[in-house]
N, C-alpha and C positions, 0 to 999 in steps of 0.2 A: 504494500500500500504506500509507499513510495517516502519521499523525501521530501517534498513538497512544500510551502505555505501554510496550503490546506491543512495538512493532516500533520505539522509540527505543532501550529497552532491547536487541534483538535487535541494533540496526545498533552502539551503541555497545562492545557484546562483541564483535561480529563483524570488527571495525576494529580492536580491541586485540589477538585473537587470531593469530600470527603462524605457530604451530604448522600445516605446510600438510598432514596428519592431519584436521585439522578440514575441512578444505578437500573433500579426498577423499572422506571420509563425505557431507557434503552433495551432492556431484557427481556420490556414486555413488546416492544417494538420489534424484537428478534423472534420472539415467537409467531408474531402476526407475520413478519418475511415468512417463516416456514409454513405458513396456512396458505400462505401466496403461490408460495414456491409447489408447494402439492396440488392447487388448484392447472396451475400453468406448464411446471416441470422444466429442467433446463431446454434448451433449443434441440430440433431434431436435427441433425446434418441436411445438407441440401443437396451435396454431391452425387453422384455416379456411385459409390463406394460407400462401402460400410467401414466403420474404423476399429481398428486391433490396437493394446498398448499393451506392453512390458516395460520392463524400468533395466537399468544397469550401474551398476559401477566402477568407477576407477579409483581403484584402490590406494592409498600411499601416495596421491601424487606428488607431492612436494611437503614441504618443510611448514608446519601451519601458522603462519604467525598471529595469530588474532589470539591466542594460547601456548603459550612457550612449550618444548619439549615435546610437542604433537606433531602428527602429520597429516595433511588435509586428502579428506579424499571428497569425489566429486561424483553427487548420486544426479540422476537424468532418467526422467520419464519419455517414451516414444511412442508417436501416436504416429500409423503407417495404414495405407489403403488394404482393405481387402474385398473381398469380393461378398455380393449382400450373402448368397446363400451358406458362407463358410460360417455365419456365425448363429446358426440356430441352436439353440440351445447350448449356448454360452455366457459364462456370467459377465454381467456388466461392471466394471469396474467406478469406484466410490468418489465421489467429490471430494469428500475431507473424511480420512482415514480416522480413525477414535485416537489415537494420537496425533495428526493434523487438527482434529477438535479441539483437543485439550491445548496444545502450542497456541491455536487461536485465540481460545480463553482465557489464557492464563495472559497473553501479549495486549489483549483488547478490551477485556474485561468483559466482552460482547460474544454473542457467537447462536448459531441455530439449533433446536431442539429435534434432535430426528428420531426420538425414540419412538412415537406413538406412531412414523408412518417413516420407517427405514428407506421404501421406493423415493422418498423425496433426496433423496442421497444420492440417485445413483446417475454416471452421465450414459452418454450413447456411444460408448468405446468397450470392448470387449477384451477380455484378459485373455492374450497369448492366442489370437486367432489365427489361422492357419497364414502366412506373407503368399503371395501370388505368384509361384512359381515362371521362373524365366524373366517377371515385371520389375523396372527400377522404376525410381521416381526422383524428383531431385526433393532437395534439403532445405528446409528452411531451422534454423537454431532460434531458439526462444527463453527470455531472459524474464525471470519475476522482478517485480519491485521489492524495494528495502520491505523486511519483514512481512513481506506477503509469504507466498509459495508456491513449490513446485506445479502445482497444479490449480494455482488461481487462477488461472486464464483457459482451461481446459474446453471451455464450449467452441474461445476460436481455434485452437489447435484441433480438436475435431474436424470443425467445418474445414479449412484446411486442407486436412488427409483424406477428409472425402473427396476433394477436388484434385486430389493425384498430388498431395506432397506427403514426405514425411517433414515427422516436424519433432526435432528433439527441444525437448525444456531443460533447462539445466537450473540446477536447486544450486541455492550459494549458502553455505552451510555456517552457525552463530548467526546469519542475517538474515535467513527465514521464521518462522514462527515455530517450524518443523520439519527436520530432513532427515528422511528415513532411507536406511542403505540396504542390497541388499542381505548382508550378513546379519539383521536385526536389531544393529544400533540405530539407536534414536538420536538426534541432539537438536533441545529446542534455543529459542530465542535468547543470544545472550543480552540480558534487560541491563547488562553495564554500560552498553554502546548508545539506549539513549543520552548519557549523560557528553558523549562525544560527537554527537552528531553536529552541534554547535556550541561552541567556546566561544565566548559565552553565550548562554541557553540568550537569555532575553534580549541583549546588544545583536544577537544574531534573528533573532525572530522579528525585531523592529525592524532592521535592517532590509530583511527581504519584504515585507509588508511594503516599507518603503519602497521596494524595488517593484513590485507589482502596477503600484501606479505611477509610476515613472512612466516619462514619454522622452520621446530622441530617436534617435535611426539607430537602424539593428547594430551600427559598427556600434553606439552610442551605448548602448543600452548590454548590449555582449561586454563590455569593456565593464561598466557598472557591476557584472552579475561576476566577471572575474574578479573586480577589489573585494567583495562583501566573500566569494567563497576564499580565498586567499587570507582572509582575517579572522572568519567564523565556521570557516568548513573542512582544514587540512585533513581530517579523518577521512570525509567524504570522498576528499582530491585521491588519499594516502590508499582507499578500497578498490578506486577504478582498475588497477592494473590486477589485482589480482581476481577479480569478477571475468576479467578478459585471461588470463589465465587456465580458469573453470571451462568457460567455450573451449580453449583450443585444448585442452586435453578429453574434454567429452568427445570434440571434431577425431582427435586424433584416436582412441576407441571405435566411432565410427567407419573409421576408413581404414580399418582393421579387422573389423567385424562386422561391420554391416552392408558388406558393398556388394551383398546380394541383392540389397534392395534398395541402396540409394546411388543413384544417378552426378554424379562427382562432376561430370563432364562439363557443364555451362558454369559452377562453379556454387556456391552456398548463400543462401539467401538470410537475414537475418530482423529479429522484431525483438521488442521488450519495453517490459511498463517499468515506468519510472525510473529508478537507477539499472535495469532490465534495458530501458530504452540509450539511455545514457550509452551504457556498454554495446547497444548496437551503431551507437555512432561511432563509437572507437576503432570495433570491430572493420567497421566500412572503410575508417581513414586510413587503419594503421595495419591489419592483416590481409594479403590477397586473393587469401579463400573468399573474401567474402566479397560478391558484385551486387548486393543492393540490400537496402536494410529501411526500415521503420521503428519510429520512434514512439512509443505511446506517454506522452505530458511527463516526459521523464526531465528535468534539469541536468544540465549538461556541466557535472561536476568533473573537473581534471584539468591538468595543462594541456591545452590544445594551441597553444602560441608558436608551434610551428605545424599545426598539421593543416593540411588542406584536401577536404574532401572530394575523391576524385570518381566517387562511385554514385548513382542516381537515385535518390533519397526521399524519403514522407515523411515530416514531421505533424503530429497528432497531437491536438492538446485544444484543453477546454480555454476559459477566459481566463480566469487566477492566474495563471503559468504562463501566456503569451511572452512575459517579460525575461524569463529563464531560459529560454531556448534559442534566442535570437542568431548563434554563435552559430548552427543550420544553416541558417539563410546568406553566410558570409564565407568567401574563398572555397568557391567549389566550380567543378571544371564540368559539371553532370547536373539534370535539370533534380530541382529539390520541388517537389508538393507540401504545401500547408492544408491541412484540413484539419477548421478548429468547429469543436461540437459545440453549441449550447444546450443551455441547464445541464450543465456537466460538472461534476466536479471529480477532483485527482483520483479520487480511493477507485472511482463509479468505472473507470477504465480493467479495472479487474473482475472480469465479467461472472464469473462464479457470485463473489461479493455483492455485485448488483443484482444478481437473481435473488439469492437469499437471505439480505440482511437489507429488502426497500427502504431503509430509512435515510426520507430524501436530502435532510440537511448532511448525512454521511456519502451518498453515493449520486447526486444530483436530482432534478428532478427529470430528467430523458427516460422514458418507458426503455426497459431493459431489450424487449424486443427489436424496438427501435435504435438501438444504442449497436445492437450486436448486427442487425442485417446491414447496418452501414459500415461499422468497424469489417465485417466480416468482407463487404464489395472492396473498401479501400484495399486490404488486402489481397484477395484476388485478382484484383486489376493492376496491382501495382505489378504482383509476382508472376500472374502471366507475363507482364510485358520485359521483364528486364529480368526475370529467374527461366522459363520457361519460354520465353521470347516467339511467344505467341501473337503478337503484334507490336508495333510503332510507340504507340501512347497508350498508358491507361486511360479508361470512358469516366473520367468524375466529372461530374457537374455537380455545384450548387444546389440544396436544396433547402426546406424549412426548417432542418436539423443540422445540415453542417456547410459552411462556408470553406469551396476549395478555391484555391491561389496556388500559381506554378510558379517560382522563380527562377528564370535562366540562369545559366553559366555566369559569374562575372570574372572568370577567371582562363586564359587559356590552358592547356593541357602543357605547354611548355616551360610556364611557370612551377 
């Protein structure tokens, strides 16, 4: 649920407020999501394809620092095409695992009731359904937001793999709510890192409020979001490299293991919410696997003061956040898409969350349905055209829900 304005400001009141009243309301508003949620159920896929997921490990990959004397390993769920009739009677796999529940709870204080009606739990992905013999498909890598998780974004990852990708999710482990491996270790949310997210908590919180309604030109306003993170957000800056780390060793598992089914040729396509999005911008600028990526209202925490984006890009974001992202729209050699939603807000991008927890001052007010068929077109339209290169230009237009804008190149390729 990301890094945000939004949801700094939400955890820092919500930590202060003691009043257990407040508590109530939101828990009774959590239950009323899960009567919603059973009324409605998450989205059906729309694709060709029925979707299969397994999870994997990479074990030991590096030296852990976020905890001295440890070594990180890096868990990844995948969601891959198959065919409808392989998966009859097969079980469906869970939105948030009773350990992803408790992480959520114990992190939010919030969270949905699924005991009295378990089907409200479950998404449209099937556990370890037979892959499509002889069939590839190409890749898309998918990044959660700060303290979300692995599979908070699972309805687009589905819809997706229906449309002939796979699409691995990569968990970033202390900085989800809950990452589960497969050897049966759990490790939840380390709650020491809220206190590092900004130094200082309230000089940083002013700061970006500030920054929200700031006006000037993107150089203006990118330039603004590097003093305030460079003062208040080294941590921030200090996690991007190893988040991009996580990608390239889950990448490199993949194309050791999985190249029966994924299609490597045109190259790897990338997306992620919030600091999730963030790392797919890095990902774009600085790794060459990767030819085109999406950002969903992620803030673009890190030194980018020499890089220049030279892969063809969408940034995603609600109103709160226009002013965080601006760094997108400057020194790039490849056309960038803007497509910003209203009645959105930061968390509301985590489409799990916005199914099951409606509570509109947390997730905006944009009807969840509506949130997800357009998040769902922006993506397929982008990654036909520049992952699967399927045609010329993605078909977005403008509508009652999101305002799209194309920014050319302002940079040549020689530079």
């Amino acid at each position: 649920m990301g890094m945000k304005v939004y949801e700094s400001v939400y955890r820092s009141i919500k930590e202060k407020i003691s009043d257990e009243k407040h508590y109530i309301i939101v828990e009774t508003n959590s239950r009323r999501g899960d009567s919603i949620m059973r009324k409605k159920g998450l989205p059906k896929p729309t694709g060709e394809y029925a979707v299969g997921t397994f999870t994997y490990t990479v074990k030991d990959d590096r030296k852990e620092i976020m905890r001295q004397g440890g070594m990180r390993s890096v868990a990844a769920r995948v969601y891959y095409p198959v065919l409808r009739e392989s998966v009859k009677g097969l079980t469906k796999a869970v939105a948030l695992s009773d350990n992803m529940l408790k992480g959520f709870k114990d992190t939010f204080k919030v969270g949905p009731d699924f005991r009295k009606n378990p089907e409200s739990n479950l998404t449209e992905c099937y556990l370890n359904a037979n892959r499509i013999p002889g069939k590839k498909f190409p890749l898309i890598m998918f990044n959660h937001a700060y303290s979300s998780y692995r599979e908070g974004n699972c309805c687009l990852c589905t819809e997706l793999a229906s449309n002939g990708y796979v699409v691995i999710s990569v968990d970033h482990s202390h900085e989800s709510v809950c990452s589960e491996f497969d050897d049966g270790t759990v490790l939840f949310f380390d709650k020491t890192i809220k206190k590092k997210m900004y130094e200082a908590m309230i000089g940083g919180i002013i700061t970006m409020i500030k920054l929200v309604r700031a006006k000037g030109s993107d150089e203006e306003l990118a330039q603004k979001f590097d003093e305030a993170q460079r003062k208040y957000c080294k941590f921030m800056m200090e996690r991007l490299p190893e988040w991009i780390k996580d990608n390239e060793a889950a990448l490199e598992y993949a194309k050791k293991e999985l190249s029966d089914m994924i299609d490597f040729a045109k190259g790897v396509g990338v997306s992620g919410h919030s600091m999730g999005g963030d790392t797919a911008y890095a990902l774009c600028a600085r790794n060459e696997d990767f030819v085109c990526g999406i950002n969903l209202d992620g803030a673009l925490f890190g030194d980018y003061t020499n890089d220049i984006l030279r892969r063809p890009f969408m940034q995603v974001s609600c109103k709160n956040n226009e002013n965080v992202v601006n760094r997108v729209y400057i020194r790039h050699t490849e056309p960038v898409y803007k497509v910003l939603f209203r009645d959105m807000t930061h968390i509301g991008f985590a489409d799990v969350i916005k199914y099951i927890l409606p509570i509109k001052l947390l997730v905006g007010k944009l009807d969840a349905d509506v949130l997800h068929e357009n998040l769902c077109k922006c993506h397929l339209e982008f990654f036909d055209t520049y992952l699967k290169k399927l045609k010329d230009t993605p078909e977005l237009k403008s509508n009652d829900d999101v305002k799209v804008s194309v920014y050319e190149a302002d940079m040549s390729e020689e530079k």
